[in-house]
N, C-alpha and C positions, 0 to 999 in steps of 0.2 A: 521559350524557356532555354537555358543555357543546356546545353549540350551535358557540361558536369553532370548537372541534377536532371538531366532526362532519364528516368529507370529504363523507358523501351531501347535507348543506346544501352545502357548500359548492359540489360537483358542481350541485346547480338552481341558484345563482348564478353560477357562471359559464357553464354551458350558456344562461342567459336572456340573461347579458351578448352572449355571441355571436347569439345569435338576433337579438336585438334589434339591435346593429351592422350584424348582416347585412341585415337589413331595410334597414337604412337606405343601404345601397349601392343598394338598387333604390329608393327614396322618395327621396334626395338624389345622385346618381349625379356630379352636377357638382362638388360638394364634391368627392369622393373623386378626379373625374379630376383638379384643379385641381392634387393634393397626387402626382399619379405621373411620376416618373423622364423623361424627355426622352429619352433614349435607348432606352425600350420604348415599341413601339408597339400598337397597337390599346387605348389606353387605356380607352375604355367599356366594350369585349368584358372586358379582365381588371379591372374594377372590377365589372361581374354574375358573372362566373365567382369572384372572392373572395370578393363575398357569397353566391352561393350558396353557396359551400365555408365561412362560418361560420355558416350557419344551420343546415346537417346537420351540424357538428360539434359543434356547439351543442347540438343535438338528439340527436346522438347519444354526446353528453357524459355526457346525462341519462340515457338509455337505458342500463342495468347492461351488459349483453351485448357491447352496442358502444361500452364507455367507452375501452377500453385502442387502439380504434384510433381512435377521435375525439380521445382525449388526441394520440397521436403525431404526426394530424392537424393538428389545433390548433397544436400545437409549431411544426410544418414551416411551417405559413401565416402563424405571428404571423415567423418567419423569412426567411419569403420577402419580406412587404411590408416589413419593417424599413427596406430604403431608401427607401420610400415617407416613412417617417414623418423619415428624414433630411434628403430633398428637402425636405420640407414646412417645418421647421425653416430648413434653407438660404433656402429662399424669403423668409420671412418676414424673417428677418436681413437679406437682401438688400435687401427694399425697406423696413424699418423700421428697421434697425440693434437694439441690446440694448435692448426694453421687456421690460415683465411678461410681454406674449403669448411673445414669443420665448423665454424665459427658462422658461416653462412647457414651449414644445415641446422643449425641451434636456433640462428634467430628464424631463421623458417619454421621453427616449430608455433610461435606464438601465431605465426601471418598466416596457418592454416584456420584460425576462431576468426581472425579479419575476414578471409577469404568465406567463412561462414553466415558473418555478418552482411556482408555485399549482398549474397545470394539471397541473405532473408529482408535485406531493403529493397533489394531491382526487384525480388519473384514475388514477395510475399508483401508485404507492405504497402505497395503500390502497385495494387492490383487494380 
């Protein structure tokens, strides 16, 4: 089978992608608070509490036995922080008006439902 359409490749790439994201909420934690909602509080506490929850989904993306709830997982948290990534977007507009950056985080809003579909073809789907 072609390597594209293998889900188990696909399943280690994106399980690493989250591993590695995740990490990075505990090695860059200020980044991620700078980009959370105003209206929720304890911003540090839920930017460790995210990454944790993608680095065992992540992990447990890869992990055969526990893909079908890491998939669901996964789902639910690129869902939850979605207004995260809105905010972050708002932000930048706000104090840059329309450059390339902003313009980037905009079409990044659509490629997080991509990113959701991936997850429910590699985990879910092809099981």
């Amino acid at each position: 089978m072609d390597i594209f359409f293998d889900p188990v490749y696909h399943r280690y790439l994106i399980g690493s992608l989250f591993i590695l994201v995740g990490i990075l909420h505990f090695v860059r934690p200020r980044f991620f608070i700078k980009i959370m909602p105003k209206y929720l509080s304890w911003h540090k506490p839920l930017v460790l509490i995210s990454g944790f929850f993608e680095i065992c989904g992540g992990v447990g993306f890869i992990i055969s036995s526990l893909q079908i709830y890491a998939s669901w997982g996964l789902i639910l948290l690129l869902l939850a922080v979605f207004p995260a990534n809105i905010e972050m977007f708002r932000k930048a507009h706000k104090k840059h008006g329309f450059t390339s950056y902003t313009w980037l985080l905009l079409f990044r809003l659509p490629l997080q439902f991509v990113l959701i579909g991936w997850l429910y073809w590699a985990g879910l789907l092809n099981v």
